[in-house]
C-alpha positions in Angstrom: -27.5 -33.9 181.4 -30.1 -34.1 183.8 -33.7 -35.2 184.3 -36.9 -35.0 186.4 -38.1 -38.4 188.2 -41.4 -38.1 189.1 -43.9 -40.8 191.1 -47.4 -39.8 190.8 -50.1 -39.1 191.4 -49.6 -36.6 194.5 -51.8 -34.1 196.0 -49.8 -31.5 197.0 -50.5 -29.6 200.4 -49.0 -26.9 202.7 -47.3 -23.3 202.2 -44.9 -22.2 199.5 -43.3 -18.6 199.1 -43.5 -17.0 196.0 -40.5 -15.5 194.9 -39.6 -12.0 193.2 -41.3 -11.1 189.8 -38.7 -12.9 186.6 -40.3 -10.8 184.2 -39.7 -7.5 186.4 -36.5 -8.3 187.6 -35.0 -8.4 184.5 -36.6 -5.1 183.3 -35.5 -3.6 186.7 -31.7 -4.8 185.9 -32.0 -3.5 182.6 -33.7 0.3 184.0 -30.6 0.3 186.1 -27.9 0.6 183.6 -29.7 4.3 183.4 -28.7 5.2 186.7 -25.6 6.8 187.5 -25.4 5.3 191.3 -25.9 2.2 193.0 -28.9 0.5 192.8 -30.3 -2.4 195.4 -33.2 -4.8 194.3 -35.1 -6.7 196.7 -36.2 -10.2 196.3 -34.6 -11.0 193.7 -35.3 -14.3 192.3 -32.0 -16.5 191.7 -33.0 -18.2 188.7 -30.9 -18.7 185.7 -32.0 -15.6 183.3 -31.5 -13.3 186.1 -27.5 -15.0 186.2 -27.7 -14.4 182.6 -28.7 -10.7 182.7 -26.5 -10.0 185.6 -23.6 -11.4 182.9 -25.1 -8.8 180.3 -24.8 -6.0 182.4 -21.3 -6.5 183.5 -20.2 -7.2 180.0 -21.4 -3.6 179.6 -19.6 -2.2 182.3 -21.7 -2.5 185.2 -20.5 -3.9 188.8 -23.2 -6.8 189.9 -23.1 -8.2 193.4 -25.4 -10.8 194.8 -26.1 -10.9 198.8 -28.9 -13.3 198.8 -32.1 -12.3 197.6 -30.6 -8.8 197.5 -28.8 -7.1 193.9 -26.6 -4.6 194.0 -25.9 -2.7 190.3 -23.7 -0.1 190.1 -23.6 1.5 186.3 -21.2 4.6 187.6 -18.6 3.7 185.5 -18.1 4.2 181.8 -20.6 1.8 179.8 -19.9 -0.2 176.7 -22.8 0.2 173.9 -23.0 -3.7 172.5 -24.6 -6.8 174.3 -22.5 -10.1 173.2 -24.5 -12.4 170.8 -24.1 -15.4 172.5 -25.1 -14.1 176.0 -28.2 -12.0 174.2 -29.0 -15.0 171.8 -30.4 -17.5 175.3 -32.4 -14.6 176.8 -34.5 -12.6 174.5 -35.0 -9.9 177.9 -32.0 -8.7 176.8 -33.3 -6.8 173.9 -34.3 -4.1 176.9 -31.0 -2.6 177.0 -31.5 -0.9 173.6 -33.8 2.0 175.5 -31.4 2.7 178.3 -28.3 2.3 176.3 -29.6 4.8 173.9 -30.9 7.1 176.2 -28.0 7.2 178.0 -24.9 6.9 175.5 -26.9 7.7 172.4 -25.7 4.5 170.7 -26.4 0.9 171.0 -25.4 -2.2 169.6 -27.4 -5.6 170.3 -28.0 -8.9 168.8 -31.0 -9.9 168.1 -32.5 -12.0 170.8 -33.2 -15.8 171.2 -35.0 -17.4 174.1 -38.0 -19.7 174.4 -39.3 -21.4 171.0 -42.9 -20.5 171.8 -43.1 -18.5 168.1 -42.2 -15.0 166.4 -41.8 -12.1 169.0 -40.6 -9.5 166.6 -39.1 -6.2 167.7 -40.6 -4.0 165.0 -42.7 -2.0 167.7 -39.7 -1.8 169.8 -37.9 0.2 167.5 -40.6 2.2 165.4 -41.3 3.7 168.5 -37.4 4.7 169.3 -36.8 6.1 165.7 -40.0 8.3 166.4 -38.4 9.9 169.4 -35.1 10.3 167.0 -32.8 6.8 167.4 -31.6 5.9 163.7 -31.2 1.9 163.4 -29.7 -0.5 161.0 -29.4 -3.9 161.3 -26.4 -6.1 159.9 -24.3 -9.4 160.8 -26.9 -10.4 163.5 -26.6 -7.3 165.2 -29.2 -4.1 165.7 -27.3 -0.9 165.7 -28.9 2.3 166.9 -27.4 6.4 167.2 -29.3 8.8 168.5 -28.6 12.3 170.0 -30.7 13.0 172.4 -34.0 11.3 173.0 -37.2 13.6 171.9 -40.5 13.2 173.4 -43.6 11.9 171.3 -47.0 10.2 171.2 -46.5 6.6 170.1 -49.6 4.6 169.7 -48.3 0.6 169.5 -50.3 -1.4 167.2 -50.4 -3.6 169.8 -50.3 -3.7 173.5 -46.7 -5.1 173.5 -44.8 -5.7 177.1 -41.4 -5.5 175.8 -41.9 -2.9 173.9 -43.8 -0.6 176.4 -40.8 -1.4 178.4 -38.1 -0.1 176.3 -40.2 3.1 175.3 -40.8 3.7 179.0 -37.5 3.6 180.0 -36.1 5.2 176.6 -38.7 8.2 177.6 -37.5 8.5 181.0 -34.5 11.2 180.5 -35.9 12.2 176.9 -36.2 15.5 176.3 -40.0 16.8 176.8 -42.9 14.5 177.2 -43.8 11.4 175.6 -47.0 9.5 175.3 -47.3 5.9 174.6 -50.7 5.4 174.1 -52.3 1.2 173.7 -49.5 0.6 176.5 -49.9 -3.1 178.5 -51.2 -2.8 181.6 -49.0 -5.7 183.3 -48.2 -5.4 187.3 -44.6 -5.5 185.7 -45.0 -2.4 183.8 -46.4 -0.3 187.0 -43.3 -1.8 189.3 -41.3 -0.7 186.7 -42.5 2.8 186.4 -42.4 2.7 190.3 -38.5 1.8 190.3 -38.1 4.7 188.2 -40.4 7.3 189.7 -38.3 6.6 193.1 -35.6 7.2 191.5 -36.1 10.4 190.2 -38.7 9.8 186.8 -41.7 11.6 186.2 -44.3 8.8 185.1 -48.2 9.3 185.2 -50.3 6.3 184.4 -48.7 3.2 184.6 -51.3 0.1 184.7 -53.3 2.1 181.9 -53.6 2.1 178.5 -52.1 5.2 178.3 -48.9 6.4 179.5 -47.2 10.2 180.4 -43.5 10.2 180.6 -41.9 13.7 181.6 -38.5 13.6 180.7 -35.9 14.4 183.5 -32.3 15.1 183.5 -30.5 12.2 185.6 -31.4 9.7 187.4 -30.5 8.8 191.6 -29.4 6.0 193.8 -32.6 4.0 194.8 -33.6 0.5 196.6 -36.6 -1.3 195.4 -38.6 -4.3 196.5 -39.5 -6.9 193.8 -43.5 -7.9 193.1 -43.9 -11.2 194.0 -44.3 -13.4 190.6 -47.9 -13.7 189.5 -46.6 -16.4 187.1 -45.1 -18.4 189.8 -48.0 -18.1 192.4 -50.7 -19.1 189.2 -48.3 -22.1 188.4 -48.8 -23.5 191.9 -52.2 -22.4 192.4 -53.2 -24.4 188.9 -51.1 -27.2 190.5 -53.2 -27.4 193.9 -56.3 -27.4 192.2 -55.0 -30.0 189.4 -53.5 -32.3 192.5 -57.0 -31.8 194.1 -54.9 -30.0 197.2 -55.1 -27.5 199.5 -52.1 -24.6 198.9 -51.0 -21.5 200.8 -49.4 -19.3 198.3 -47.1 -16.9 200.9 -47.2 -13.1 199.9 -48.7 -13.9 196.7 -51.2 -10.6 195.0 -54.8 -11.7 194.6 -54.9 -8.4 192.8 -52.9 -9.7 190.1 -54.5 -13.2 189.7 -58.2 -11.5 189.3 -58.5 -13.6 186.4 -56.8 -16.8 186.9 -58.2 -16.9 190.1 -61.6 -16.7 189.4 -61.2 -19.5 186.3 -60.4 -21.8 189.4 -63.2 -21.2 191.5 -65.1 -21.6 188.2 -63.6 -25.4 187.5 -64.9 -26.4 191.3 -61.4 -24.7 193.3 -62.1 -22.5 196.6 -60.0 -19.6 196.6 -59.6 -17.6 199.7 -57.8 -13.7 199.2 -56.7 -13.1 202.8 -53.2 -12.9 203.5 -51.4 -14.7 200.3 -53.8 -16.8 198.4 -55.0 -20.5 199.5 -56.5 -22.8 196.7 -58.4 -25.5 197.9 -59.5 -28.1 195.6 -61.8 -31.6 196.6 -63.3 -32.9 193.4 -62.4 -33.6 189.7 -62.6 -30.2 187.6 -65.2 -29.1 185.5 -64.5 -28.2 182.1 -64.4 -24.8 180.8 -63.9 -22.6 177.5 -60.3 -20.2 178.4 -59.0 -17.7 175.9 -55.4 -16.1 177.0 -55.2 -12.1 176.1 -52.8 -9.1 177.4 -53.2 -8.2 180.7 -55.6 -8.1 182.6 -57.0 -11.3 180.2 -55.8 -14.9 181.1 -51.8 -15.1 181.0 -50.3 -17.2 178.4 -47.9 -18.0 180.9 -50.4 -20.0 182.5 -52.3 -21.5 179.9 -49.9 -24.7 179.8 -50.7 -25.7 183.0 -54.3 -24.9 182.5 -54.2 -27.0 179.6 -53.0 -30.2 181.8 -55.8 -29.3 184.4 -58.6 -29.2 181.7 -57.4 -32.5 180.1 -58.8 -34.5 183.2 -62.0 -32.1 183.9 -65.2 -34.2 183.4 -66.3 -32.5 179.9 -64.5 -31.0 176.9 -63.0 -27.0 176.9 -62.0 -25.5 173.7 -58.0 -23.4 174.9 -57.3 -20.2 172.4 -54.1 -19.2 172.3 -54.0 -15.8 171.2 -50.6 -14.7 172.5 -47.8 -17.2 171.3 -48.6 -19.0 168.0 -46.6 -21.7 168.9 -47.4 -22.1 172.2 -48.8 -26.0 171.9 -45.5 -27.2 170.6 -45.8 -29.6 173.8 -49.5 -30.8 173.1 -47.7 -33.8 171.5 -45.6 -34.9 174.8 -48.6 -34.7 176.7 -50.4 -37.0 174.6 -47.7 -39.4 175.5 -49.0 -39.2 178.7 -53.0 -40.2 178.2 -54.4 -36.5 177.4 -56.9 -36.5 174.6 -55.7 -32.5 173.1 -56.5 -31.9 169.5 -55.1 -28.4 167.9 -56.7 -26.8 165.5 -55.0 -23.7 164.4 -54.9 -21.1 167.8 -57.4 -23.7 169.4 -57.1 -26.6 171.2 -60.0 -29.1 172.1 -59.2 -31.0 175.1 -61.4 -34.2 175.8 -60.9 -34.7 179.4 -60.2 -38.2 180.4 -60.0 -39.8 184.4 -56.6 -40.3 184.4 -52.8 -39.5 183.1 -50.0 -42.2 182.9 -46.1 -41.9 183.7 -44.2 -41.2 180.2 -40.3 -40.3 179.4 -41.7 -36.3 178.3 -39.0 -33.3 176.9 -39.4 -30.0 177.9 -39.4 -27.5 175.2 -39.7 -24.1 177.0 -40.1 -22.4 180.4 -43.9 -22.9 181.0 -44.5 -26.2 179.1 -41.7 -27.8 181.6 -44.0 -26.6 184.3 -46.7 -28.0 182.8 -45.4 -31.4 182.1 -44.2 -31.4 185.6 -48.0 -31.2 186.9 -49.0 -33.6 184.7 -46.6 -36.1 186.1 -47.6 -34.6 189.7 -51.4 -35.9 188.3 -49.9 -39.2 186.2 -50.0 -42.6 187.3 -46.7 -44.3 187.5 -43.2 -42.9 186.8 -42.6 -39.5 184.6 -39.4 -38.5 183.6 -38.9 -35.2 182.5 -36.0 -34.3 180.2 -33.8 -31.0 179.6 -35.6 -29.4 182.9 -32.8 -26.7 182.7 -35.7 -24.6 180.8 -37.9 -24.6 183.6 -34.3 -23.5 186.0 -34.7 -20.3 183.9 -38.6 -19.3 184.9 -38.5 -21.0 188.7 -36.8 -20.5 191.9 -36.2 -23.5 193.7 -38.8 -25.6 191.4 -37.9 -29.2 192.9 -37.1 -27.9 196.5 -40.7 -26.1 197.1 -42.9 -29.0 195.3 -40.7 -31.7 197.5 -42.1 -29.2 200.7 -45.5 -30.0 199.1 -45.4 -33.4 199.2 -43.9 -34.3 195.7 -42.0 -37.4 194.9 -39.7 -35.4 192.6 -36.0 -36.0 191.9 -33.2 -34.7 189.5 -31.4 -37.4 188.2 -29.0 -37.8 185.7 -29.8 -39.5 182.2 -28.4 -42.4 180.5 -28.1 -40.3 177.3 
């Protein structure tokens, strides 16, 4: 078992290069296992759920090679229909293969997913939407089990603008037969580099990035290479960190156009923001507090809100944080009290008191985006901060430790006494 040491506080200062998108690359692995050819991804993060899915998809069948940031898939070869429980059961991503597995073999087999313990993420729309375009589903011993002949084009309107499962109707629709609509789609930068991966290689997609989606079935799809975004999530974590640390950042090939939001919630707290080139965050004085309420894209990520939170709790005022996303997403609030925070939750709402300073505390990391979050707050904290079961964050980050130590952080991994 290891740990985070941290010495605090820091202000961090200097470049860092944002890696590929997680939450597109593992879409993008997923899309693949449609393809008939080889397939090459570019900038390709080398984080631990991205191991995981490359684990997936050759448990299906698939050949997976790593040459450094570059992945090479090739699904040519005969594919299996069922996703192992205990590979499915750490990643819930993974429930993404139920579109292309069904579109492509007419049958699927998956277990239902695990992942982060940030509350329910049910997969209800995932698969009223595939039974309207004719999949048939039971669900038994842990598993979901789906048939299908082929796919049919519909309209599906989602009762909610659901990533994951305007993921899997996307790529479900992409060799249906006819049209389909998905109408209340999310918008997510994700979403349109997915629909790009696909349109280049062969797919008919119109309106990706709107709320409403057209999805002209084709045939087969063909060989295609595809550059990564670079991770919004990632470039917002370090941008809340260099305003937080009061530094001065250079966020390397990072999209502006994807941080509209989060972006201009810094420059409202006191941050300067400048758009040319990557993204620099500047920041000279203690925060000022502000009210944040996290929505679908293009609102305020609940990815970010965590490390918001930390950055609010030493503003000079009190903000009110609504969680609208994840119900469970201030499981942490407790481990940051440890640390001197003054957080109160009520409900989807959390009032945060902000106070001059943090202190150093033995903190455990409970998901992906808390254990960023309780890594900037010992970045901020007086003293020593240890951080315990970082592997979470290992799952989210590329290189976590190694870019904050080019930043100026103390920060080591240790290993625990326990």
């Amino acid at each position: 078992m290891k740990k985070y040491v941290i010495k605090g506080p820091v202000r961090l200062a200097g470049d860092v290069q944002i890696s590929g998108a997680k939450n597109s690359t593992l879409k993008l692995m997923v899309a693949s296992l449609m393809i008939p050819d080889e397939v090459t991804l570019e900038r390709v993060p080398r984080i631990r759920d991205v191991f995981l899915m490359a684990q997936v998809l050759e448990q299906l069948g698939a050949g997976v090679s790593f040459e450094g940031d570059r992945l090479v898939i090739d699904a040519s070869g005969e594919l299996s229909e069922e996703t192992p429980y205990e590979l499915v059961t750490k990643m819930r991503a993974s429930i993404q293969v139920l579109g292309p597995l069904l579109a492509r073999l007419g049958r699927a087999r998956v277990a239902m997913p695990g992942g982060d313990a940030i509350g329910s993420r049910p997969i209800d729309l995932h698969l009223s939407g595939l039974e309207r375009m004719g999949a048939k589903f039971q669900a038994e011993h842990g598993y979901v089990e789906g048939m299908c002949d082929r796919l049919r084009g519909v309209n599906v309107l989602l009762e909610f603008p659901s990533v994951g499962a305007t993921e899997n109707l996307l790529m479900a629709a992409v060799t249906a037969e006819g049209t389909t609509t998905i109408e209340n789609a999310a918008r997510e930068p994700e979403i349109q580099d997915l629909a790009q991966f696909l349109n280049a290689a062969g797919a008919r997609i119109d309106g990706a990035g709107s709320p409403s989606i057209a999805v002209e079935g084709v045939e087969r799809l063909t060989s295609v290479e595809h550059k990564i975004i670079p991770d919004r999530i990632e470039a917002g974590t370090f941008a809340v960190m260099a305003v937080a640390t009061r530094g001065d950042v250079l966020l390397k090939e990072a999209r502006a156009d994807h941080l509209e939001l989060p972006l201009q919630k810094l420059e409202e707290v006191g941050a300067e923001v400048q758009r040319d080139d990557g993204v620099r965050v500047t920041m000279h004085r203690r925060p000022s507090a502000l009210d944040l309420v996290t929505l679908p894209y293009p609102g305020f990520p609940t990815d970010l809100q965590p490390m918001m939170m930390v950055l609010l709790s030493q503003s000079d005022g009190s903000s009110i944080l609504t969680e609208n996303v994840f119900e469970a997403r201030f499981i942490f609030v407790d481990e940051l009290n440890r640390m001197g925070t003054r957080i109160r939750v009520e409900g989807h709402h959390a009032v945060i008191r902000g106070v001059e300073k943090l202190s150093g505390a033995p903190v455990r990391v409970p998901d992906i985006r808390a254990g960023a979050a309780l890594v900037l707050s010992g970045l901020c904290a007086q003293g020593r901060t240890e951080i315990h079961d970082p592997g979470h964050i290992g799952r989210g980050y590329e290189d976590f430790d190694e870019k904050l130590r080019g930043l100026g952080a103390d920060i080591e991994v240790a290993v625990t006494d326990a």
